[in-house]
C-alpha positions in Angstrom: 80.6 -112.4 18.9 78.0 -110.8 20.8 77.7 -107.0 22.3 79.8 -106.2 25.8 77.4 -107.9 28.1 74.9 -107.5 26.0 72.4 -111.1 26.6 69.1 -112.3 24.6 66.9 -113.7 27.4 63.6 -115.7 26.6 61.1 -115.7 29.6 58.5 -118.6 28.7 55.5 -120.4 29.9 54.2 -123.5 27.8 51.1 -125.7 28.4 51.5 -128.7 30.3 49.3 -130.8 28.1 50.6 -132.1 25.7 54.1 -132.5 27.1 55.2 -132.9 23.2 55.7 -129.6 22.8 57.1 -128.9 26.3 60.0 -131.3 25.2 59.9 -129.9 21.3 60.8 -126.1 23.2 63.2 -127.8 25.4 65.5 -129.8 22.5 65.5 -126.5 20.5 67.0 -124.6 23.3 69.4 -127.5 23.9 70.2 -127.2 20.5 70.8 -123.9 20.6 73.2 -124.5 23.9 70.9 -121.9 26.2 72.1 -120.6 29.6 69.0 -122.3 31.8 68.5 -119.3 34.7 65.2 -120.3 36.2 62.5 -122.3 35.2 61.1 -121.1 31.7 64.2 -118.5 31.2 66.8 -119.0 29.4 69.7 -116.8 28.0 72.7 -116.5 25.3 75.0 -114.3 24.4 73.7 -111.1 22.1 74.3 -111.2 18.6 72.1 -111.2 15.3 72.0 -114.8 15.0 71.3 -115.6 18.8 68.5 -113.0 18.7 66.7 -114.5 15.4 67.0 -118.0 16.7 65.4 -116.6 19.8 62.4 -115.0 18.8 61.9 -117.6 16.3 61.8 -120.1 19.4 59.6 -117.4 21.0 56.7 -117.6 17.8 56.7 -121.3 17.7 55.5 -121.3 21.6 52.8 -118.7 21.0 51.9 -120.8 18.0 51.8 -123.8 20.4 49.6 -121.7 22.6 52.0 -120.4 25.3 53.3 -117.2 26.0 56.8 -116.1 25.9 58.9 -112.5 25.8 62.4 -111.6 24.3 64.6 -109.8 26.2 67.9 -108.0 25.7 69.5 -107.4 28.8 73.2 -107.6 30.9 73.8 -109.2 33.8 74.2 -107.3 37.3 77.1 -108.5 37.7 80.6 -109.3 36.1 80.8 -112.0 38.5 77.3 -113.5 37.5 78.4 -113.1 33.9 80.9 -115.3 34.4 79.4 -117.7 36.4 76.9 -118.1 33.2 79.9 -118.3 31.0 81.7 -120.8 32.6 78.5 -122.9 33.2 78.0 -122.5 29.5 81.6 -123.6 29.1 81.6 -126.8 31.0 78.5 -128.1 29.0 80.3 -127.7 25.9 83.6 -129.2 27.4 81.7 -132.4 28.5 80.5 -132.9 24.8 84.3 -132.3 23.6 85.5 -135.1 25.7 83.0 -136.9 24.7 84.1 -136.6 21.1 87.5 -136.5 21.9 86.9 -140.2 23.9 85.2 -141.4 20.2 87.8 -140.6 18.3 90.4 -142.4 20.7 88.2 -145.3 20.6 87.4 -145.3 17.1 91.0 -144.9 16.1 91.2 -148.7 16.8 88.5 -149.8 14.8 89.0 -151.3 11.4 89.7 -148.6 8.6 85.6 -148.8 7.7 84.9 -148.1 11.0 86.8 -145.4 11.3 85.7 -143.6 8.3 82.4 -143.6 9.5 83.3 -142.0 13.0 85.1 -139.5 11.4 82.4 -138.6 9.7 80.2 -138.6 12.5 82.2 -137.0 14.9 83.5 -134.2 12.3 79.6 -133.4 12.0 79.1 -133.5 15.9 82.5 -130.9 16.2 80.0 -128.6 13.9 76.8 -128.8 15.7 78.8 -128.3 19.1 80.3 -125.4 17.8 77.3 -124.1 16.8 76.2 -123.3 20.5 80.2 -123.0 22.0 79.3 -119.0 22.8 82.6 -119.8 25.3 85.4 -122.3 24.2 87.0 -124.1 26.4 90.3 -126.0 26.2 89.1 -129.4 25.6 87.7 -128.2 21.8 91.1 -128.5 20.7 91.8 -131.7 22.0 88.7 -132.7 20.4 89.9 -131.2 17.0 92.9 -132.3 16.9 91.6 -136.0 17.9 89.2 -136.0 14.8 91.7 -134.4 12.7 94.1 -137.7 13.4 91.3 -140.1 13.2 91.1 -138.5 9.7 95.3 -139.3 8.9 94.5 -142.8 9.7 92.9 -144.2 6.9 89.9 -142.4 6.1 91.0 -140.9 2.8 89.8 -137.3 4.1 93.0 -134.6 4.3 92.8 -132.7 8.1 91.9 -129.5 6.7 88.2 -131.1 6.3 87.6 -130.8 9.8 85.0 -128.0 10.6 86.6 -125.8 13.3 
């Protein structure tokens, strides 16, 4: 996916007032699953996509009258490289249980029901693989969970989960 060691940092400052747009910055970088390294820097991993989302995150805050910089850079370190990863892992691995805990539950829900949150959580396995720079075991679980809610009574085949 992205260039050995190769990260897209965004160094930003935003105006206190009015915290709308403090919060506006905050759920885009959420969104995008950001590596938080200090207060007002942020990184991913390198690639085309990361990079555009980035500087199109860093024009929207000098729109909102802050400042902000794009930087491609590697770390000093395997060892803090990984220690970003696997921080970056674990916050996708909390939304996969998370998933993976919906679809147990939902799995004993009236066939309605479980239509719906197969749905739901079929669209929620795409929007946290969106920013899952680093997989970790639990996405499978989670897929495979979703893909079984599907077998039971949806209507939907398995191969219509998003991976």
């Amino acid at each position: 996916m992205s260039t050995a060691g190769q990260w897209v940092l965004l160094a930003y400052r935003i105006p206190r007032q009015p915290s709308t747009l403090r919060i506006t910055v905050w759920r885009k970088l959420d969104r995008l699953g950001v590596a938080r390294l200090g207060d007002g820097l942020v990184a991913l991993p390198a690639d085309a996509r990361t990079r555009e989302q980035i500087d199109w995150i860093a024009e929207e805050i000098g729109e909102m009258g802050g400042s902000s910089t794009v930087w491609l850079a590697a770390a000093g370190s395997a060892a803090q490289e990984r220690a970003i990863a696997a921080e970056m892992r674990a916050a996708r691995a909390a939304e996969y249980r998370a998933v993976l805990e919906q679809a147990e539950a939902a799995a004993r829900a009236r066939p309605g029901e479980r239509s719906r949150a197969w749905k739901r959580l079929q669209a929620e396995l795409r929007r946290i693989g969106r920013r899952d720079y680093f997989p970790p075991a639990e996405r499978e679980a989670a897929q495979r969970a979703v893909r079984t809610l599907a077998g039971t009574g949806t209507g939907a085949g398995a191969g219509e989960v998003a991976r």
